[in-house]
C-alpha positions in Angstrom: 88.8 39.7 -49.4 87.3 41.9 -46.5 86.5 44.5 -49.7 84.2 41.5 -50.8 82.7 40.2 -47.5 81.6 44.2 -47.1 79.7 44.2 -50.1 77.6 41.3 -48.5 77.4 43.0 -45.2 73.5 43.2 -44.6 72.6 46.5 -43.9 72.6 47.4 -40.0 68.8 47.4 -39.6 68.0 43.9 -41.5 70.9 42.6 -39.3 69.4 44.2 -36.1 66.0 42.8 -37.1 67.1 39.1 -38.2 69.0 38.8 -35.1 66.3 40.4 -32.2 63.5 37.9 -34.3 66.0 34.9 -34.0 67.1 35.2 -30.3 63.6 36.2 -29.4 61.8 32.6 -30.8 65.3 30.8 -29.5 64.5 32.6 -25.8 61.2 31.9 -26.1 61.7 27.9 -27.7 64.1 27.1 -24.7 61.8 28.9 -21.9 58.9 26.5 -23.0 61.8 23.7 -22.3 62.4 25.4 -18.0 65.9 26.1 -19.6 67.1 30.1 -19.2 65.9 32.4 -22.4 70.0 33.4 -22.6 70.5 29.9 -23.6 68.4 30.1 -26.5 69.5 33.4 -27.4 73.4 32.7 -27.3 72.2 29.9 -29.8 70.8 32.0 -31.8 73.7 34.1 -32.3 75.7 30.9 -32.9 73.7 29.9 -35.8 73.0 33.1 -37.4 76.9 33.7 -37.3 80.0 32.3 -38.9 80.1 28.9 -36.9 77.0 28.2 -39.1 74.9 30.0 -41.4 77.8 33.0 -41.6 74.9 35.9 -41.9 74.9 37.9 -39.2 78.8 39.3 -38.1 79.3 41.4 -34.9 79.3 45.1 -36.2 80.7 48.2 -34.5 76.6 49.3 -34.2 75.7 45.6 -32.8 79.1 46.1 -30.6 77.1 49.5 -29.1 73.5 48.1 -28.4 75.8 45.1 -26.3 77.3 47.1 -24.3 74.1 49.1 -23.5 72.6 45.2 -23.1 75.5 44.8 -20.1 74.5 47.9 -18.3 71.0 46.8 -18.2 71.7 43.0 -17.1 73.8 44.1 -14.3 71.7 46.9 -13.1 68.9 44.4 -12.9 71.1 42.1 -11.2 71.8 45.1 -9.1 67.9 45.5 -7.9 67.8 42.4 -6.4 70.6 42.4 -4.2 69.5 43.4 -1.0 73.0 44.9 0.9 71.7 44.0 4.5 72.1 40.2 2.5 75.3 41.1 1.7 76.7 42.4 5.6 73.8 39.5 6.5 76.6 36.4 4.9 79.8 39.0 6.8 77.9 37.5 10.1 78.8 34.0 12.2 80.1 31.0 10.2 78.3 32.7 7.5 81.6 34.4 6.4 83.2 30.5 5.9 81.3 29.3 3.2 81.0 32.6 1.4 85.5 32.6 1.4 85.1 28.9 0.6 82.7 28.9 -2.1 84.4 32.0 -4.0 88.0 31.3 -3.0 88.2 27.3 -3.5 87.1 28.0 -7.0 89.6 30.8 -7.6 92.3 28.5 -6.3 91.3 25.5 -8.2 91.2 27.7 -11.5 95.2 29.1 -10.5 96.0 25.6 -10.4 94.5 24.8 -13.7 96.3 27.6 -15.5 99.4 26.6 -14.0 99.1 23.0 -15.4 98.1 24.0 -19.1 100.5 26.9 -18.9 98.4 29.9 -19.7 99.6 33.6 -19.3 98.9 35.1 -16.5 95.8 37.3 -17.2 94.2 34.5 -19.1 94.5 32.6 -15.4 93.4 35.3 -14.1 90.7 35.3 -15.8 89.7 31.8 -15.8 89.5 32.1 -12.2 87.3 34.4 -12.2 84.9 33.1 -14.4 85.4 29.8 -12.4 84.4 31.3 -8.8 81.7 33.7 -9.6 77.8 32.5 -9.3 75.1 34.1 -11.5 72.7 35.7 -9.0 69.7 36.1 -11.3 70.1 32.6 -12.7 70.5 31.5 -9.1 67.4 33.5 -8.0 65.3 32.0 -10.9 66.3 28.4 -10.8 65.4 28.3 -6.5 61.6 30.4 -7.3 61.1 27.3 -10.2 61.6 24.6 -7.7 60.4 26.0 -5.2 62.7 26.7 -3.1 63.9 30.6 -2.9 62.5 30.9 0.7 63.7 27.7 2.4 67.2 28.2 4.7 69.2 26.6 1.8 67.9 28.7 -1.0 68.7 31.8 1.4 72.1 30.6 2.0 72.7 30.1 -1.9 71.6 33.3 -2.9 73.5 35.1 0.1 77.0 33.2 -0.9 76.0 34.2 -4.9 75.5 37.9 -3.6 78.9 37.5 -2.0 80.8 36.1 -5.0 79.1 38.6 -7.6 80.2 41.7 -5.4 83.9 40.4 -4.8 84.0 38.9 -8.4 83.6 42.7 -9.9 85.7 44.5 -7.8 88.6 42.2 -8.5 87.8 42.5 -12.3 88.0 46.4 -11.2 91.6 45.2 -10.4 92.3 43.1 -13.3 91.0 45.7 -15.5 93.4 48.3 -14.8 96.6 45.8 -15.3 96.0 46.5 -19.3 99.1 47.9 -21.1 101.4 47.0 -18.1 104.4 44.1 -18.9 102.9 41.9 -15.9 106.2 41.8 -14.5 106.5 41.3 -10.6 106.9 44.7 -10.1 104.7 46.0 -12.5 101.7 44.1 -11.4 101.9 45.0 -7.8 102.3 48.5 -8.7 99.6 48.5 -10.8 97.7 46.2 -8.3 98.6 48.8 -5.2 97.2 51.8 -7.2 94.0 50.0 -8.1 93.0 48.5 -4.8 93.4 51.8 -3.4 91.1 53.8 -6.0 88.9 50.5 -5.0 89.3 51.8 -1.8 88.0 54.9 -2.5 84.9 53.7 -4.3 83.8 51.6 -1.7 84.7 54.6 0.8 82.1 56.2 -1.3 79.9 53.8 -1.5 79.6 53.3 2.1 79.1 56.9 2.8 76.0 57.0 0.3 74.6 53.7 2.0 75.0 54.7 5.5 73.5 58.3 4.4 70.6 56.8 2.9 70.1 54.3 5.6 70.1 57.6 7.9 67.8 59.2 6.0 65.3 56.5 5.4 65.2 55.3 9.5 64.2 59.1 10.4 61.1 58.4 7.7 60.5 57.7 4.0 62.0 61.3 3.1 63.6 60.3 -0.1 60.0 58.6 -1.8 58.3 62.0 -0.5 61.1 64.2 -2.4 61.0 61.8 -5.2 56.9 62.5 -5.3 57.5 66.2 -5.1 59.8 66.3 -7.9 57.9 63.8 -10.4 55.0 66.0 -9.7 57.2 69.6 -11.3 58.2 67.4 -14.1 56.0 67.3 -16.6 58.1 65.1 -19.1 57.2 61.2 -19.4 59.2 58.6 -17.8 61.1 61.5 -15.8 61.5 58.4 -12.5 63.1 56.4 -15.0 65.5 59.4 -15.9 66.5 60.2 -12.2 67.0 56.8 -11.8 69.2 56.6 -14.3 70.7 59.9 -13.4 71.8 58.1 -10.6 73.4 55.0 -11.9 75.3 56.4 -14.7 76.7 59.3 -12.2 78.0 55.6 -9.7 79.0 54.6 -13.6 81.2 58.2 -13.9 82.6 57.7 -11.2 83.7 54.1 -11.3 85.6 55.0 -15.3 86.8 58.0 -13.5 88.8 55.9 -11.5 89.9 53.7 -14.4 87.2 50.8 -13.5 84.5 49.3 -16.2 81.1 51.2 -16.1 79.5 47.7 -15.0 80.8 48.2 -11.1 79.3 51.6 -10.7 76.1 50.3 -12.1 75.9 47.3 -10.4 76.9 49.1 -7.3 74.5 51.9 -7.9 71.8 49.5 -7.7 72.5 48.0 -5.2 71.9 51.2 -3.0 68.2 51.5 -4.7 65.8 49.5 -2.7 62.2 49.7 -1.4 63.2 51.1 1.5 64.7 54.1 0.5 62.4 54.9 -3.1 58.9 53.3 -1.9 57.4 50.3 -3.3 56.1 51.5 -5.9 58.6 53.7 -7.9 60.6 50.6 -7.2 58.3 48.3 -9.0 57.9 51.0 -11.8 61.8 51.2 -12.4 62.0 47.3 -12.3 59.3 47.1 -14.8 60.4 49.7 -16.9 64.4 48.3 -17.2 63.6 45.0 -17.1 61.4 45.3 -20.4 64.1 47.6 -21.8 66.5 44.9 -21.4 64.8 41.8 -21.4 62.9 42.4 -24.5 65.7 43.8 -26.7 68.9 44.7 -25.3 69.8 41.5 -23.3 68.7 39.1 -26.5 71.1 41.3 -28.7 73.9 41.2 -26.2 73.6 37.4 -25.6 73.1 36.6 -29.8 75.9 39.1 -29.7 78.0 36.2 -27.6 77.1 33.6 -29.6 78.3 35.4 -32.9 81.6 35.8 -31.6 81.8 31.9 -30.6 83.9 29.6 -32.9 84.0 25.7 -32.5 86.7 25.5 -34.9 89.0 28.1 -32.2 88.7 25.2 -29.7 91.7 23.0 -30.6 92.7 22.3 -26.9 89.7 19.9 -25.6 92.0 18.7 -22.1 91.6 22.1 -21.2 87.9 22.3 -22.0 87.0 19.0 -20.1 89.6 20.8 -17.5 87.8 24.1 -16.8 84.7 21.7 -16.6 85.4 19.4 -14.3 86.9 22.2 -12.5 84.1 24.5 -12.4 81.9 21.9 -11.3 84.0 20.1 -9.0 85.6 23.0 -7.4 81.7 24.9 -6.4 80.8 21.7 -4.9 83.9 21.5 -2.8 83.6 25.2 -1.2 80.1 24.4 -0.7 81.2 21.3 1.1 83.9 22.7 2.8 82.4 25.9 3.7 79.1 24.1 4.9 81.2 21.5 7.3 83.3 24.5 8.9 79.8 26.3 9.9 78.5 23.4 11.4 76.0 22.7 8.5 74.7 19.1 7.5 76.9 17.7 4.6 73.5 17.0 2.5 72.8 20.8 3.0 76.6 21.6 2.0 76.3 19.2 -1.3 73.2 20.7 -1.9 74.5 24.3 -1.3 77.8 23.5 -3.6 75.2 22.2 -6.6 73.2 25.1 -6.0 75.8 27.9 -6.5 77.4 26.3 -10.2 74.8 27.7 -12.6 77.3 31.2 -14.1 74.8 32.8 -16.3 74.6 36.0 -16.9 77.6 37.5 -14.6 80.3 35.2 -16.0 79.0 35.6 -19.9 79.6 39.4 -19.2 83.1 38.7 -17.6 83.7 37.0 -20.6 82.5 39.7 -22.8 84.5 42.2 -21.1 87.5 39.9 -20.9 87.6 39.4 -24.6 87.1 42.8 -25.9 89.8 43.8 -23.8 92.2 41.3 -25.5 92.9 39.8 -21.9 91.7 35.8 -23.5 92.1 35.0 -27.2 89.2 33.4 -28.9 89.8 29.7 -28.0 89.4 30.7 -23.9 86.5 32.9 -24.8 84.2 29.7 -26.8 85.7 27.2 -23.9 84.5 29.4 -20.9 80.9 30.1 -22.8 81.0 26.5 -23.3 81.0 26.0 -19.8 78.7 29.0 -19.0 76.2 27.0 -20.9 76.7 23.8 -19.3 76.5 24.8 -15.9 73.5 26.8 -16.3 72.3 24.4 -18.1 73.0 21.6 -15.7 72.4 23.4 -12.3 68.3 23.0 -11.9 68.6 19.4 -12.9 71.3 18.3 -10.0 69.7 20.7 -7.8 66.6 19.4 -8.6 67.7 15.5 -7.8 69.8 16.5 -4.8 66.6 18.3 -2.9 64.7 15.3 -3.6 67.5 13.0 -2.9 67.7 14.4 0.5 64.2 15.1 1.2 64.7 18.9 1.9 
């Protein structure tokens, strides 16, 4: 039977093209509706593959240019985080609804893997995917409605900054629990060894931030020894190749230590920002990745997504209407929560709480990863792009109503 279903593979270019052409009018078809391009693309994949037309199948090739799509989308996601944000929601009551928005969430997920009696990593995992909040979705949704520079879009995108950071470094954690027997023991072992190579990453981390910020305070040294080495290079491109010099040497280092590439990349960019490389090489390495990725790698990693999906693997539909209502339910709550323990409003709380439920891109990748690695079987994997969908479907139009709701 497989014999036969590899004679009628297409060949790896006709594949490559029908699925880039598909997710490309999808993206574009679902833009023209104010809904994310992902969506559309994740759509595409679903219908090219074998939940519908049965076409297009994920190939080891396809497999490759995905992963390169996941390095792109989190070094993008990278760029915009701004680290003084970051230490910015560390600050006052800040710190409450950044914990309450990430760990409410994470506890609400526990519970619901408890009560449908899921393994432990698949829990884990659902957590995970539960608490974290897209930051580019985030980001894009607030600039639509108008709304990115207002004190509630600032505190939404500071809280998403804060759950995307801590949501990686515990999948850092998570990660490195593969081919142990998850007993007590095991785990904390396990657990132990890889908080403290965490540790050390962040150790390192630190020491190139506060380096750079060193540097950059005495002057703009780095953009001026930047200039002078673009200018011996005669090669095209050669900013984008330092830059990427740098991220994939964060990258090394991060697999070194038995952590997925993502958290040195995402990490690595974190550290590049218009203070340190200039205005302008920044907006030439922005440009340059986000075309690479936004025009082909990303629509093949998210068509990539909705190959894989299967209705038919999701048999269990309490659990889906359960990770739902949770996801939704439990964001609003730490916003809530959060909001009333730093002395906000409750209409900026709710409002904050909607505002931090779209998942996007950051939980589709912690899916990805998740699957691949055999730590959720197929059913968890279509349920939790399910609700990917939904809530980044659903965010702008409840954030929409609430801001006008409350007049803000």
């Amino acid at each position: 039977m497989n014999l036969e279903l590899a004679q009628f593979e297409l060949p790896f270019f006709t594949n490559l093209l029908i699925l880039l052409v598909t997710a490309r009018l999808f993206g574009e078809l679902f833009e023209r509706f104010k809904q994310p391009a992902m969506i559309g693309e994740i759509v595409a994949g679903i219908v090219l593959g074998p939940s519908v037309l049965n076409l297009v199948h994920r190939t080891h090739d396809i497999e490759v240019i995905s992963e390169l799509g996941v390095f792109m989308l989190v070094i993008i996601a990278g760029l915009e985080i701004n680290i003084d944000e970051i230490l910015k929601s560390f600050k006052g009551k800040n710190i409450f609804i950044s914990f309450s928005a990430f760990f409410i969430p994470v506890l609400s997920g526990i519970w619901l893997g408890v009560v449908f009696k899921q393994d432990l990593m698949t829990t884990a995992f659902i957590s995970l995917c539960v608490a974290i909040t897209a930051l580019p979705v985030s980001i894009r949704i607030l600039m639509d409605l108008g709304k990115l520079n207002t004190e509630v879009g600032q505190k939404i995108i500071s809280v998403a900054i804060f759950d995307d950071v801590l949501a990686l470094s515990i999948l850092g954690v998570l990660l490195n629990l593969k081919n142990t027997d998850l007993s007590f023991g095991a785990v904390a072992e396990v657990a132990s060894i890889s908080i403290l190579k965490l540790l050390l990453f962040i150790a390192i981390l630190s020491a190139s931030y506060f380096v750079l910020q060193k540097i950059t305070n005495k002057g703009n040294y780095v953009e001026l020894y930047l200039d002078k080495i673009l200018s011996v290079i005669r090669g095209k491109e050669s900013l984008f190749a330092l830059f990427f010099i740098f991220i994939l040497l964060f990258s090394t280092i991060t697999e070194t230590l038995g952590f997925h590439f993502i958290i040195g990349a995402f990490f690595a960019a974190m550290l590049i920002s218009e203070k340190v490389v200039g205005s302008v090489h920044l907006k030439t390495v922005e440009k340059t990745t986000s075309s690479l990725a936004m025009g082909f790698l990303a629509p093949i990693f998210f068509a990539g997504i909705g190959l894989e999906f299967n209705f038919s693997a999701i048999q269990n539909y309490s659990l889906l209407a359960g990770i739902l209502a949770v996801s939704y339910f439990s964001k609003i709550l730490g916003g809530l929560f959060g909001g009333y323990l730093a002395g906000l409003e409750n209409r900026i709380s709710l409002i904050l709480g909607i505002g931090l439920n779209a998942r996007g891109i950051m939980e589709l990748v912690i899916v990805n990863i998740a699957f691949k690695a055999g730590y959720i079987n197929a059913e968890i994997f279509s349920i939790l792009i399910v609700m990917g969908v939904l809530t980044t479907l659903t965010t702008p139009i409840m954030l929409k109503w609430s801001f006008n709701r409350f007049k803000i």
